[in-house]
N, C-alpha and C positions, 0 to 999 in steps of 0.2 A: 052459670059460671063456666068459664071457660078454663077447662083443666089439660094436662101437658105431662102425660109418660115416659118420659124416655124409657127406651128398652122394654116398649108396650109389648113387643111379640114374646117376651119370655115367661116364665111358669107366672110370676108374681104378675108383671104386668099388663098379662092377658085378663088375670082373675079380676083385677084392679080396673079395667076395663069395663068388663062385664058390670060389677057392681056400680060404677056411676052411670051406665046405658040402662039399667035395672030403673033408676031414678026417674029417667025419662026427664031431666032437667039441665042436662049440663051439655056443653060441647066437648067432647073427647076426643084432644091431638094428641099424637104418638109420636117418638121416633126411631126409627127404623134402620139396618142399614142396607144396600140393594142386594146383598146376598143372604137376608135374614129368612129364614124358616117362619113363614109365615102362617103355620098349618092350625098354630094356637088358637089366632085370629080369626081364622078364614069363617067364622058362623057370626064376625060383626063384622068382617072388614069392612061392611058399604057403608056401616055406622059410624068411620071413624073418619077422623081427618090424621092422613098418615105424613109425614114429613120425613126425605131421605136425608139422613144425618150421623156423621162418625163425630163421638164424642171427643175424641182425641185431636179434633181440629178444631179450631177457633173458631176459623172463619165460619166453618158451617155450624155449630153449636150455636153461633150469634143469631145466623140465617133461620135456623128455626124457630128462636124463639122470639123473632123479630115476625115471623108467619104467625104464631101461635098465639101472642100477646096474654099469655093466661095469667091468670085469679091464682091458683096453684098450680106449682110442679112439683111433683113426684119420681124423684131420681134415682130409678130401678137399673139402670143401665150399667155393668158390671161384667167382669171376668169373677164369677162365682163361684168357680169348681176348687176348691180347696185343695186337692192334690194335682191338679193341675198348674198352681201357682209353683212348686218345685221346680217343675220342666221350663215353665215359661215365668220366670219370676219379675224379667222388664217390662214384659208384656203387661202382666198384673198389675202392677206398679204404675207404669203409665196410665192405661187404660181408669185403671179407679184412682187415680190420685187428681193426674192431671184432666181426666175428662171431665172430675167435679170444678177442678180451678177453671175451665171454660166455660162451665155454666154461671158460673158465679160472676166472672169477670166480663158473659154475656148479659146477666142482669144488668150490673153495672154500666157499660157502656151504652145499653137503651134505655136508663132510665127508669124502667119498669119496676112494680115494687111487689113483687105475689107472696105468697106462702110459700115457703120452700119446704119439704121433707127428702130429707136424707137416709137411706135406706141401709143401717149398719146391723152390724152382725156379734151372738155373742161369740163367736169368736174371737172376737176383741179381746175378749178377758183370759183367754186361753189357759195357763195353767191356773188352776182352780183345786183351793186344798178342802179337805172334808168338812172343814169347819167355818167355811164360806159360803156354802149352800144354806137357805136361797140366795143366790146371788142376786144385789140391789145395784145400782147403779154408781153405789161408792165403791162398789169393788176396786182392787186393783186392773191396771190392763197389761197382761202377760202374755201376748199374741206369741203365737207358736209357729206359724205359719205367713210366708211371703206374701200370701192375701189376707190374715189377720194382719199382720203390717198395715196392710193398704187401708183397711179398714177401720185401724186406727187412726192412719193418716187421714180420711176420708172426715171421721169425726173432730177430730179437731181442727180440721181445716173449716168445719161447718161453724163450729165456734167464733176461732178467731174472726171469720166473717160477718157475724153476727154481732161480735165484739168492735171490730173496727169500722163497720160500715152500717151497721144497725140493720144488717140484713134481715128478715125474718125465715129465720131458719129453726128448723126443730129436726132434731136427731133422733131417730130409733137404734136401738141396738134388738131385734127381731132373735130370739130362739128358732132349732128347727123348726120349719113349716112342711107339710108335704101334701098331697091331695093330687088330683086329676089335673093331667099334662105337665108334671115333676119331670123334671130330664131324663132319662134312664142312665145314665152315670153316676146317679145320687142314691143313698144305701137303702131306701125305703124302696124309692122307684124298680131299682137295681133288680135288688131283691123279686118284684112284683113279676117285672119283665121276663126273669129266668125260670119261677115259674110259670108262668101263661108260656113261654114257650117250652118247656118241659109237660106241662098240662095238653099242649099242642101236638108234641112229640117230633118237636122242632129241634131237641137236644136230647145227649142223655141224660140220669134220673140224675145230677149229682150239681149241687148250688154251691157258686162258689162266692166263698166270705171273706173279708177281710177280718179288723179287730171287732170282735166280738164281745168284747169286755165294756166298752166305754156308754158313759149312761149318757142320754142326752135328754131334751124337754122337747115334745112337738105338739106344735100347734097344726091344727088344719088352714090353709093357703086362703080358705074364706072367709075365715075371721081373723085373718093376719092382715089381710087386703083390707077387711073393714076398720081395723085398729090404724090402718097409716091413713085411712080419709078421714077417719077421730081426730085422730093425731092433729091435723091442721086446721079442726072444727075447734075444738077446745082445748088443745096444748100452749103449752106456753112460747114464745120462739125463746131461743137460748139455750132451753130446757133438753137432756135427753131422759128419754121413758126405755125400758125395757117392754118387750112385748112376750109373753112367754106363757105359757098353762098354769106354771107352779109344780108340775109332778113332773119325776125323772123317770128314764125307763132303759131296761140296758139292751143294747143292741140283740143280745140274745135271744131275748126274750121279743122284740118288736117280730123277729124272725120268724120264732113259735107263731106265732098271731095268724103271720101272713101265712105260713106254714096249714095250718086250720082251715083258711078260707079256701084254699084247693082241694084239687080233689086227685094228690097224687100221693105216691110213694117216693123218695128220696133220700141221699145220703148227704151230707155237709162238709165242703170240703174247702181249709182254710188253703187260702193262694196268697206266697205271699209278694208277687206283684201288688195287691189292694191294699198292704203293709203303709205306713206314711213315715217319713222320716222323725215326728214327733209327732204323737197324737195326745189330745184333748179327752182325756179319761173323764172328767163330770162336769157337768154343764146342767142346771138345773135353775132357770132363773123366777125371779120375785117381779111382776108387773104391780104390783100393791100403788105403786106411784102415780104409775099409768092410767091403772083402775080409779083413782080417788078424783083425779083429772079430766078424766073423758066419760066413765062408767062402762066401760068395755070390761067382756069379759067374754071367753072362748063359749061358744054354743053348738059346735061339733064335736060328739063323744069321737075319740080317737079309733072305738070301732069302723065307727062308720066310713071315717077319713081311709082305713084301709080299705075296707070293702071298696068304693068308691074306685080307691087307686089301685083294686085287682080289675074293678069292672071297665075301668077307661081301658086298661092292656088287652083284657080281654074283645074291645072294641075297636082299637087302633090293631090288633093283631090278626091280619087275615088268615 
């Protein structure tokens, strides 16, 4: 099978890499852009077939997946940073709305007819009341954020696609994921990075936090990565699944954890630059749909996923 990443080099789609190289069956293209951080990558780059490609332009979007000709695409390729979407909200906007309308309207115009998954987020559903949990995929969508927008935008553009041109598209809406090579701007990573270099003595004793209240669902990045090549093995097109653990857990407490597996002393100190202009107090989603559909189901205890993502800081931090 000849399968197609966009936005291979990043946390998701490096892992997503690895697992169909793991196979030893598939041809694995990527696409890239020429100033992309390629450090994810760098233990398969020789394994992959890379294609230089900005999502945000037609012409090249077409150009790659006219190189590519894949069986499935997997559409990781995103402005993901959630408070980042504030600063840069056109940015966002373009980038995930219209980079997916160029893949789509790149299908289209070659003729080509693959799997498509589409790579959404529960922030989609954003304000979420106590009596919503577990959240199913009938929820409401109450996006809070310029890149919850887009990601709403994202999923129903996957539909109507599907709807008007019989695309075969399948949607995820993905709960947090976190594990080895997570960005370090992201609250788990954040966290890990500050202490390994306070453990380093790279800083002083003192970790800085944003909200500390809000609960979220996390999955590990390698069974998140295995649920979206499920997903196009026996998903339905049309269909969106949630992808999620099922258990909530408050940032506070993910903290403590990480907190345990060092080996320091420290103080906690809220900053409130990491403040958001709305935050997403519970997010705790139901994959039951997902599960019934493909038989996936998370097999990294959450321990480990931290462990894992103190040991990667501890190895990228000279």
């Amino acid at each position: 099978m000849r399968v197609l990443i966009t936005g291979i080099s990043g946390f998701a789609g490096s892992h997503l890499a690895d697992h169909f190289l793991e196979q030893g069956r598939h041809d694995v293209y990527g696409t890239i852009k020429w100033r992309s951080d390629r450090e994810n990558i760098r233990h398969i780059e020789n394994k992959l077939r890379l294609i230089e490609c900005d999502i945000k332009d037609s012409f090249s979007m077409k150009a790659a997946l006219e190189t590519a000709q894949p069986d499935h695409i997997f559409h990781l390729a995103a402005q993901s940073y959630v408070p980042y979407s504030w600063s840069v909200p056109q940015e966002t906007l373009q980038t995930n709305i219209i980079g997916e309308l160029n893949l789509f309207e790149g299908v289209r115009a070659l003729k080509i007819d693959p799997m498509i998954l589409i790579a959404g987020s529960s922030e989609e559903y954003g304000l979420v009341y106590p009596d919503e949990v577990p959240i199913t995929e009938d929820n409401p969508l109450r996006p809070l954020s310029p890149y919850a927008v887009s990601k709403v935008a994202q999923d129903m553009l996957g539909y109507q696609y599907y709807k008007s041109y019989g695309m075969k598209i399948i949607r995820t809406r993905a709960f947090n994921h976190t594990g080895p090579r997570r960005g370090g701007v992201f609250v788990t990573s954040n966290f890990a990075r500050q202490l390994i270099e306070i453990e380093r003595e790279k800083r002083e004793p003192v970790l800085h936090v944003g909200n500390l209240d809000a609960v979220r669902d996390f999955s590990d990045v390698r069974d998140v990565v295995r649920a979206y090549a499920l997903a196009l093995q026996k998903g339905t097109p049309g269909e969106v699944y949630n992808i999620a653990s099922g258990r909530g857990i408050k940032i506070k407490d993910l903290l403590n954890k990480l907190i345990a597996l060092s080996r320091i002393d420290l103080r906690v100190k809220q900053d409130p630059t990491r403040m958001r202009p709305s935050d997403v107090e519970l997010l705790i989603g139901s994959a039951e749909k997902f599960q019934k559909a493909t038989g996936w189901k998370p097999e990294i205890t959450f321990e480990q996923t931290l462990k894992d993502l103190m040991d990667y800081w501890r190895t990228v931090m000279k």
